[in-house]
N, C-alpha and C positions, 0 to 999 in steps of 0.2 A: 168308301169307294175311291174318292178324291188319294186318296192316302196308298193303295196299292200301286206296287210300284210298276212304272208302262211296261216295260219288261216283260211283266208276269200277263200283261193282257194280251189277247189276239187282237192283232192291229186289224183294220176294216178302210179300205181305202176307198175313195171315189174315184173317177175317173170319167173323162169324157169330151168332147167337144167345147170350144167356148159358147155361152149360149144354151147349152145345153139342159140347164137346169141344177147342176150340183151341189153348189151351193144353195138353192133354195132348196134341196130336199137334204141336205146334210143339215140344215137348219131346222128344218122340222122336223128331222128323226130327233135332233137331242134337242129339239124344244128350246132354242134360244139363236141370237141374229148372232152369230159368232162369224162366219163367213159374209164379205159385202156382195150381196148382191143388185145384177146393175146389169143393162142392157149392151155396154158397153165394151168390148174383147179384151179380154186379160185383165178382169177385177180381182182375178186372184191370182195372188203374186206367188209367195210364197205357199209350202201345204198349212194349213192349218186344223191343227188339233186340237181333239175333246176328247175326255172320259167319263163314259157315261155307263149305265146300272143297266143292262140289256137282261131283262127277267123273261124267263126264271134263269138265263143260262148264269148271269155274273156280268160282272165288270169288263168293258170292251175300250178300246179307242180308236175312235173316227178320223181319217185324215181326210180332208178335203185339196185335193189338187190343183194345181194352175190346168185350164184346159188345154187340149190342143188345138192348132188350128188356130194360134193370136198370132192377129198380124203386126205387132208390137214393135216397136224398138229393144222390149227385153224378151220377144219372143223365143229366143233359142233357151236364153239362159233358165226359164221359166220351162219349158220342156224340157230340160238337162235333169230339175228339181223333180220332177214328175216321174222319170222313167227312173232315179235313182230310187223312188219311194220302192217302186215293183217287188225289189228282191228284198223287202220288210213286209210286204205285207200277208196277212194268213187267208183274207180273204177279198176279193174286189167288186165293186159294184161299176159295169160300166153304164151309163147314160148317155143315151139317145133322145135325139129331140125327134119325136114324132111326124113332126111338122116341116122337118129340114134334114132329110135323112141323108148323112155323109158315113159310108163306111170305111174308107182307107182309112184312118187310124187307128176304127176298131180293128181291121184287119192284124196293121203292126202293135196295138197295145196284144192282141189275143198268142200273139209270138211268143212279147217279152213275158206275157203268164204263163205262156206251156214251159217257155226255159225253165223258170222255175216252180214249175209245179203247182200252178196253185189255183184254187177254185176261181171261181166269177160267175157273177149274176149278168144275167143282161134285162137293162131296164129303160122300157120305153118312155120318154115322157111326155109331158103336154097332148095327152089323148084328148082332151077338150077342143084342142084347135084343129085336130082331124074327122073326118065324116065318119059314117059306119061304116060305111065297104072300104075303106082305108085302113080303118083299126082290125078289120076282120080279115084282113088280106095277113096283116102285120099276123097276126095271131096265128093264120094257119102254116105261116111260113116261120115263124118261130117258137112254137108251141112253149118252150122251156121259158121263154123271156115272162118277166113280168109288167103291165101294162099300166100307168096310174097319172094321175096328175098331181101336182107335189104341193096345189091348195087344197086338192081333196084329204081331210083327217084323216077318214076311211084308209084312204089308199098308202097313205102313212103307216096306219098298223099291221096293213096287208104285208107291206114291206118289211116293216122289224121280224114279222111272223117269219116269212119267209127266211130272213136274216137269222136266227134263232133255230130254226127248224137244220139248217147246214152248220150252227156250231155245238160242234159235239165236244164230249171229253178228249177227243183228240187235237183240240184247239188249244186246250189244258196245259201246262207245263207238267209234267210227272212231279214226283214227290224228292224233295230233295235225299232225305233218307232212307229212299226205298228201298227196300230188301236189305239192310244195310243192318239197323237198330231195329231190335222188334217192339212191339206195343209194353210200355212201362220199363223199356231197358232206359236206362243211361248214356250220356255223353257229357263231353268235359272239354267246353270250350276255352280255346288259350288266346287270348285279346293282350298286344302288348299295347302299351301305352307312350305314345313317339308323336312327334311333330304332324306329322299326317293325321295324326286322330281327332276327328271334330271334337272342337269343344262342348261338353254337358252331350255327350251323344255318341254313339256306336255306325259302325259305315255300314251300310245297306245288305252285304254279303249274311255279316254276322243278324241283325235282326231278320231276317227270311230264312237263317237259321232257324235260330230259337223258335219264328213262324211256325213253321213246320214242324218241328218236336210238337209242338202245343196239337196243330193239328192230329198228331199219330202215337197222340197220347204217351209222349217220349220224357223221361224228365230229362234237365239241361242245364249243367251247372256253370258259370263262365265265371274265370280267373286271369288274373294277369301272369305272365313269363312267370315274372320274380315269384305267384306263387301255387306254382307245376306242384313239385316236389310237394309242399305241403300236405297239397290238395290231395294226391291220390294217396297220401299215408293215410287221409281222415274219411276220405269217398271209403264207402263200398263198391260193390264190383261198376265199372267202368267198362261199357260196350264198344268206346271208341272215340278216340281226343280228336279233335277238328281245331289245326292252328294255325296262323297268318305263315303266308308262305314265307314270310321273311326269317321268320323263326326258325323253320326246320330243319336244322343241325342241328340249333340247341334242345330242339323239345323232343326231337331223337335220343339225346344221349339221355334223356330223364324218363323218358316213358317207360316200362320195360317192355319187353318185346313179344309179352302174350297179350300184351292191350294192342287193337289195333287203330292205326293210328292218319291220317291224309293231313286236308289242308279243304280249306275254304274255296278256293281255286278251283283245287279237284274236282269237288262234288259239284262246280257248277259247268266246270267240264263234262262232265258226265249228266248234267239233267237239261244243258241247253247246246250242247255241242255232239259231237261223236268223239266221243274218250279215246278209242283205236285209233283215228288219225291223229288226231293230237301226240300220243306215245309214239308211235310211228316215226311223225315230223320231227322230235327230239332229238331222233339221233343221228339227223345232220348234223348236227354240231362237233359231233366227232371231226368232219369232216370242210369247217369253215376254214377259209384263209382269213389275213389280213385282206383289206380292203375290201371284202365280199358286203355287199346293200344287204342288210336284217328294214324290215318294216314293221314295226310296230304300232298295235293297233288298240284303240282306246274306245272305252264303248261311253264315257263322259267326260265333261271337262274339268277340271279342279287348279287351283292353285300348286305350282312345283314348288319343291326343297329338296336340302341335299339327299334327304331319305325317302324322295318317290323313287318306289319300287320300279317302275316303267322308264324313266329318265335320267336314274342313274344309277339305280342297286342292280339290275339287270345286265346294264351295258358294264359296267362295272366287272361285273362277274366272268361275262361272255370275252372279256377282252384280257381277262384271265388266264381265261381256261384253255383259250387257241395260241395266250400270250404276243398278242399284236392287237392293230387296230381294226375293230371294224365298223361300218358307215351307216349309223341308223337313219331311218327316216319314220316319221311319226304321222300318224293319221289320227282324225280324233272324230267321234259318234258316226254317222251314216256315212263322211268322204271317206268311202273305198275305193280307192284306182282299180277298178275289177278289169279294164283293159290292158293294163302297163304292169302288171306286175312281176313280171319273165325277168323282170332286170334282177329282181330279189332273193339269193340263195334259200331264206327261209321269213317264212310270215310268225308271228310272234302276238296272239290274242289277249287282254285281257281277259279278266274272269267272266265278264258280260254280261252281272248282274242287271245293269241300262238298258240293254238290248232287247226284243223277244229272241226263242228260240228260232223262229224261223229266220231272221236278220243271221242267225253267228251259222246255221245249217247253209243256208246258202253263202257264206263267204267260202266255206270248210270246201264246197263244191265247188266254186270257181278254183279256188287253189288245187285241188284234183284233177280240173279239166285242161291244167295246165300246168301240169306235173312241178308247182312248185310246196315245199314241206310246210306245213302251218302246227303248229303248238299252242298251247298258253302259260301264264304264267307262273301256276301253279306244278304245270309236269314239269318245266322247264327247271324251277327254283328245287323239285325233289331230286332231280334228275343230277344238277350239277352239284347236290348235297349228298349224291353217291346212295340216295335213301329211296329213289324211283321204286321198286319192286314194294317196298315194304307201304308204301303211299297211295297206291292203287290196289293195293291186295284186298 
């Protein structure tokens, strides 16, 4: 469970007041003191995360947030942390202290959720320190909310219940190769082997590959560049080569043209993003100057060399293709400037294998809301290989 990657989980966020109790009920849902808690405003600084085994649904991950409402010296900066979590998470838990009931920031947290669409619980806490005409008042006026105290077990597994009962298959990533390879068909993946490639190990795209074959009962053969050609003189039939976007001119001119053929990129374009915007955003590029802001967007961190694809096969190519210079700017895992981004002709996404789906769906929305074009690196790298149409087909 430990070992799936966050990505593929539905995030589950807390939220609420300082004092409020969230971290002592984010601590009992996953059964361990991971968040400090403490009487005292703003013990939690930073969000802090767990992945935990949420049965029968699957593998979830919990983020517990800085509250609002800390009178702090890092109070803003700590609320800055909180409201970015919003447009990542799948679903929210907010917390109420029963006892000290302040609504203005559920008001503004209940905003930043309708922005982006997304469920929430509303959960009373510390029903022990209120009377019964209190709890029953709370009750009739918000029937939906659920009511618990976060020493009570009970009211712990009341909770997960509830938690579990709203994550559906639509919480689910879809299947990477859905409708794509049928059951027992083939694929022929092309892994080249360069400076970027972890030593004794494959990068996360390509193992959630193979994932998935195994799931849909696909077989899945992986080969390096140097041995394409070999490979598909010795395979039998071949449903569909999947190869590192940096490749794709040369694994174009070896394929033939009745295998069909994308990129690693692609397909996570299409299972955690909206594939149509992405093609869409592409073909601004026709139309970039010199000196026009590109922003590029990293869904983790890694060590650079000459052959990161994002920091300089890319810029590389783009400053090619319009033949002059243009002005990157780099963002890396959740710092999205979702306010300032107007200055930018076009947004530029990793694959976002790191990410969940909901994190890369609502960035795709803010750049729509503000009519600026967003891609990734996969359409982008088919796109200026003249091999786009045949890569999405």
């Amino acid at each position: 469970m430990e070992n799936t990657p966050r990505g593929s989980k539905p995030h589950i966020g807390l939220f609420g007041n300082t004092n409020s109790g969230k971290s002592s009920i984010f601590n009992a849902i996953i059964g361990q003191d991971l968040s400090i808690t403490s009487p005292i405003n703003g013990s939690t600084s930073d969000p802090v995360k767990k992945s935990m085994e949420l049965l029968p649904f699957g593998p979830v991950l919990f983020i517990d947030t800085a509250g609002f409402s800390d009178n702090t010296n890092l109070a803003d900066k700590r609320i800055d942390k909180t409201i970015e979590i919003i447009p990542t998470i799948d679903l929210a838990l907010y917390i109420m202290d029963s006892s000290d009931l302040k609504f203005q920031n559920f008001h503004i947290f209940t905003s930043k959720i309708k922005e982006f669409n997304t469920n929430y619980i509303l959960i009373f806490n510390k029903v022990d320190k209120i009377s019964d005409i209190q709890l029953n008042y709370l009750k009739d006026k918000y029937p939906n909310a659920i009511f618990i105290s976060s020493k009570d077990k009970n009211n712990i597994i009341t909770l997960q219940e509830e938690i579990i009962s709203l994550l559906d298959d639509k919480y689910k990533d879809p299947s990477i190769l859905l409708n794509l390879v049928p059951s027992g068909g083939n694929i022929l993946l092309v892994v080249p082997i360069d400076s970027e490639t972890p030593k004794g190990r494959i990068i996360l795209p390509q193992v959630q590959v193979i994932r998935d074959a195994l799931d849909n009962n696909i077989n899945s053969y992986i080969v390096r560049d140097t041995q394409l050609k070999s490979s598909l003189h010795n395979l039998n039939k071949i449903d569909l080569v999947i190869t590192d976007s940096q490749i794709f001119k040369e694994v174009d001119k070896i394929v033939p043209s009745n295998i069909k053929l994308t990129s690693f990129s692609i397909l996570f374009a299409r299972q955690k993003g909206d594939i149509s915007a992405f093609i869409k955003g592409v073909e601004t590029i026709k139309s970039l100057n010199t000196g026009d802001n590109i922003l590029m967007l990293e869904s983790c961190t890694h060590n650079i060399s000459h052959e990161d694809i994002g920091r300089y096969k890319i810029p590389t190519a783009l400053n090619k293709f319009i033949g002059g210079s243009l002005n990157f700017d780099y963002k890396i895992s959740y710092d999205f400037p979702k306010d300032n981004i107007d200055r930018y002709k076009l947004v530029i996404h990793c694959g976002g294998c790191m990410i969940n789906r909901k994190t890369l769906i609502n960035r795709i929305h803010i750049c729509e809301k503000q009519n600026i074009p967003i891609t990734n690196y996969g359409i982008l790298l088919a796109f200026l290989s003249g091999i786009l149409d045949r890569a999405i087909k």
